[in-house]
C-alpha positions in Angstrom: -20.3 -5.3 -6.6 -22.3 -7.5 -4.5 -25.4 -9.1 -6.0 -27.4 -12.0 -6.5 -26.6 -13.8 -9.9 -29.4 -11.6 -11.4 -26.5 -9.2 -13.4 -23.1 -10.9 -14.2 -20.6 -8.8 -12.2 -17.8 -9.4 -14.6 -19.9 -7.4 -17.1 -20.9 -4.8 -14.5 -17.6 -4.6 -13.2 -15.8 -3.7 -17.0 -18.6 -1.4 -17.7 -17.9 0.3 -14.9 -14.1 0.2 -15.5 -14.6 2.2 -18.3 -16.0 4.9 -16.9 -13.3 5.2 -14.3 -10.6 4.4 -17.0 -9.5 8.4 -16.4 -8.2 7.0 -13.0 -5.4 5.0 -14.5 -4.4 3.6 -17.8 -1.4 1.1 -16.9 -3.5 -1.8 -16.2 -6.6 -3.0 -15.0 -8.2 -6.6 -13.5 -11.5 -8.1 -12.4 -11.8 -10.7 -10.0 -15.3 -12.6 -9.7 -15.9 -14.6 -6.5 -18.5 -18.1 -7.2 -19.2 -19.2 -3.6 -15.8 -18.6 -2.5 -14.1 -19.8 -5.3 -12.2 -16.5 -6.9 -11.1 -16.5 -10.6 -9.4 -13.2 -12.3 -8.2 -11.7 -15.6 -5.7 -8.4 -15.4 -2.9 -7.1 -17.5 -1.2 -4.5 -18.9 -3.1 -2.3 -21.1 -6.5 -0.1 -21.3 -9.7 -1.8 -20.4 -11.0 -2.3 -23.9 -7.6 -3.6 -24.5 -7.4 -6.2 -21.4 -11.3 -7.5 -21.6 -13.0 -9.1 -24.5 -16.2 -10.9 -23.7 -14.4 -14.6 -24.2 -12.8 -12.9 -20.7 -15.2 -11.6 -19.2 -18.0 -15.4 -20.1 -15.0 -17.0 -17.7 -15.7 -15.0 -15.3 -18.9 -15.8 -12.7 -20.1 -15.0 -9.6 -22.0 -13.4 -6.8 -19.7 -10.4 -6.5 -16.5 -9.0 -7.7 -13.6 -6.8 -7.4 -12.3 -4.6 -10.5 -9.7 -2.1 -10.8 -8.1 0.6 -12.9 -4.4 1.3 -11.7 -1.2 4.2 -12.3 1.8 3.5 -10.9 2.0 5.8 -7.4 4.1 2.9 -5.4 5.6 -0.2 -7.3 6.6 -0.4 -11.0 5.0 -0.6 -14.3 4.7 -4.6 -14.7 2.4 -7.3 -15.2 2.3 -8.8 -11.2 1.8 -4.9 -9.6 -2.1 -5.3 -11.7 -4.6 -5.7 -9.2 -6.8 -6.7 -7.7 -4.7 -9.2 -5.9 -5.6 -12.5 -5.3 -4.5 -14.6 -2.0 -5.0 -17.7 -1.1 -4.7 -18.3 2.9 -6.4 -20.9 5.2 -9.0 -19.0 5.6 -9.8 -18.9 2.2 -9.2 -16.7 -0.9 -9.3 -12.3 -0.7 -9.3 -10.1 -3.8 -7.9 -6.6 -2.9 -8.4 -3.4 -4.8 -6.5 -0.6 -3.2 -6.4 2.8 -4.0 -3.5 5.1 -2.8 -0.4 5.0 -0.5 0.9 3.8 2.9 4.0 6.0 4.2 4.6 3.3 6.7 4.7 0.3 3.8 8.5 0.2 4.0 8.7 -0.4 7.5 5.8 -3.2 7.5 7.1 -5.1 4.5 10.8 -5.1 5.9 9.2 -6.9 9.4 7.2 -8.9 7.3 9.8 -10.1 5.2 12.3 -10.8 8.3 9.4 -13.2 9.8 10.1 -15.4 6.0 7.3 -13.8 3.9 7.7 -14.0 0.3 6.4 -11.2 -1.6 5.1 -11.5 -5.5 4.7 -7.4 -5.7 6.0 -3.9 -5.2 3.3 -2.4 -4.2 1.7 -1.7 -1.1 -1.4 -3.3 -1.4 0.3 -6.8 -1.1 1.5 -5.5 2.1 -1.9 -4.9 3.1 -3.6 -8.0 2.4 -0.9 -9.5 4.0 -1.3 -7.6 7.6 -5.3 -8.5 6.8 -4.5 -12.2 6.6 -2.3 -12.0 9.6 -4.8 -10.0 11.7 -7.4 -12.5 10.3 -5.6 -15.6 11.8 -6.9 -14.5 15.3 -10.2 -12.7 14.8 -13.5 -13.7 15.0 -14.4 -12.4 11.2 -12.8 -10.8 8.1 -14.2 -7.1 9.1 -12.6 -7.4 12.6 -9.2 -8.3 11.2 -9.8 -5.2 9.0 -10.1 -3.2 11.9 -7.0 -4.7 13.8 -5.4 -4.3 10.1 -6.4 -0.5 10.6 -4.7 -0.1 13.2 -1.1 -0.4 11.7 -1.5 0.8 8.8 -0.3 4.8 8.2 -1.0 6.9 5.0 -4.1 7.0 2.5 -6.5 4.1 1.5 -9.1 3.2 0.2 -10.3 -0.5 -0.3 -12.5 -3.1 -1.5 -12.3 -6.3 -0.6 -13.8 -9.6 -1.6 -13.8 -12.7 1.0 -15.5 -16.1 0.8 -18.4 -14.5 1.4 -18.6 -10.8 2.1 -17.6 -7.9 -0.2 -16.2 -5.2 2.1 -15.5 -1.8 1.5 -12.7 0.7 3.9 -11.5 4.4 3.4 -8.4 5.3 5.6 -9.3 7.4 9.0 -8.7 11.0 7.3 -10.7 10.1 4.3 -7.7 11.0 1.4 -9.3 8.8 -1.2 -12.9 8.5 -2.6 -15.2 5.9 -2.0 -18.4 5.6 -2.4 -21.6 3.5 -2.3 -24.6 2.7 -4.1 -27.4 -0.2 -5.2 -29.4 -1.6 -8.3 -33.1 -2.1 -8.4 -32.4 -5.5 -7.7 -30.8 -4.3 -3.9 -27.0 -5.3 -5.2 -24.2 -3.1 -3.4 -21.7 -1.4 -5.5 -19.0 0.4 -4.2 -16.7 2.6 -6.2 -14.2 5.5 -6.7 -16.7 7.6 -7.8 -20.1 8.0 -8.4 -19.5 7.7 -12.6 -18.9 3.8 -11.9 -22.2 3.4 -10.2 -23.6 5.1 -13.6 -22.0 2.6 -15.4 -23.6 -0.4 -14.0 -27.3 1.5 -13.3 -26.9 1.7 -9.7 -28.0 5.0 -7.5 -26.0 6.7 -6.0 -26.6 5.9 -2.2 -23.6 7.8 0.0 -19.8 8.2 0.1 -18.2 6.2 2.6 -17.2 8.0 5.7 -13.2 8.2 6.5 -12.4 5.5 8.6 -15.6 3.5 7.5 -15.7 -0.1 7.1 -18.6 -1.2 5.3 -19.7 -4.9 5.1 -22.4 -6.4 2.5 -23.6 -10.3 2.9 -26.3 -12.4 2.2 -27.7 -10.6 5.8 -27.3 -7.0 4.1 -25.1 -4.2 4.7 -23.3 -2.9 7.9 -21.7 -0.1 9.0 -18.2 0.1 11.8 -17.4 3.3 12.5 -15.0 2.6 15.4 -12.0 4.3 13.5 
């Protein structure tokens, strides 16, 4: 979600967690970016389990990032909850990721021979790292996105939260949902499906096309359809 302090993401963002709890029940994790300043709660368990509002009062912002996970790459432990939080010189990205790369192997075996330290198992830490990498050398986030596009091999879909954009990206043969919508107010959501924009009272608005990278700032939302 990408708003304007009028709705508190956090809140948003578990409402809408429940409705998309059918899409996994390991673990789950909301991470609320203030101004570029990210902080997060995830863990093991059911949404009802993880979040109690004490949680979710910690937790402010313009926008956010929240997820429901099962385990389809990586195992069943605390550090594969996402989204994942990095901290770079660039500044700090929350990554959601839903699906599977069949080239992750092969990236996170180059990766690791150029001295990277990975914290997971799943492949979504090898794509924020490519995206930080690409992002080193581009002019914006959404470019080293599209560079980040360009190696990766297999099904995702994504939504990502920089210092100041929340952006959204489904994989160039479109195998995993992802859709968008807005409140009243003109907030972006983006979700799995449309019964998380339900959750939070947003319309629904359009899916996101395969190979769609979506961008929403404080200058609105747009669209590169290069892939």
């Amino acid at each position: 979600l990408y708003g304007d302090d009028v709705m508190p993401p956090a809140y948003a963002a578990y409402n809408g967690l429940l409705a998309l709890q059918h899409r996994g029940q390991e673990s789950c994790g909301i991470a609320v970016n203030d101004r570029g300043v990210v902080s997060y709660h995830k863990d093991m368990g059911l949404v009802s389990e993880v979040f109690h509002p004490k949680d979710l009062d910690k937790l402010s912002g313009q926008m956010c990032v929240s997820h429901v996970r099962y385990s389809t790459a990586g195992d069943s432990v605390p550090e594969n909850a996402q989204p994942l939080v990095m901290r770079y010189i660039k500044g700090t990205l929350a990554i959601a990721h839903n699906g599977n790369l069949t080239n992750a192997h092969e990236i996170r075996r180059e990766l690791e021979h150029r001295g990277a330290i990975f914290q997971t198992t799943i492949d979504s830490e090898v794509i924020a790292y490519i995206i930080a990498r690409e992002r080193m050398h581009s002019g914006s986030i959404e470019e080293a996105v599209s560079a980040a596009m360009d190696r990766l091999v297999g099904a995702y879909s994504l939504v990502i939260s920089s210092p100041s954009k929340l952006i959204a990206v489904r994989d160039p043969h479109g195998f995993r949902p992802l859709c968008m919508g807005r409140l009243k107010d003109g907030s972006v959501v983006f979700a799995s499906e449309s019964c998380g924009l339900d959750a939070v009272g947003a319309s629904f608005e359009r899916d996101i096309l395969p190979g769609e990278i979506v961008v929403a700032d404080k200058n609105g939302v747009k669209s590169d359809r290069s892939h």
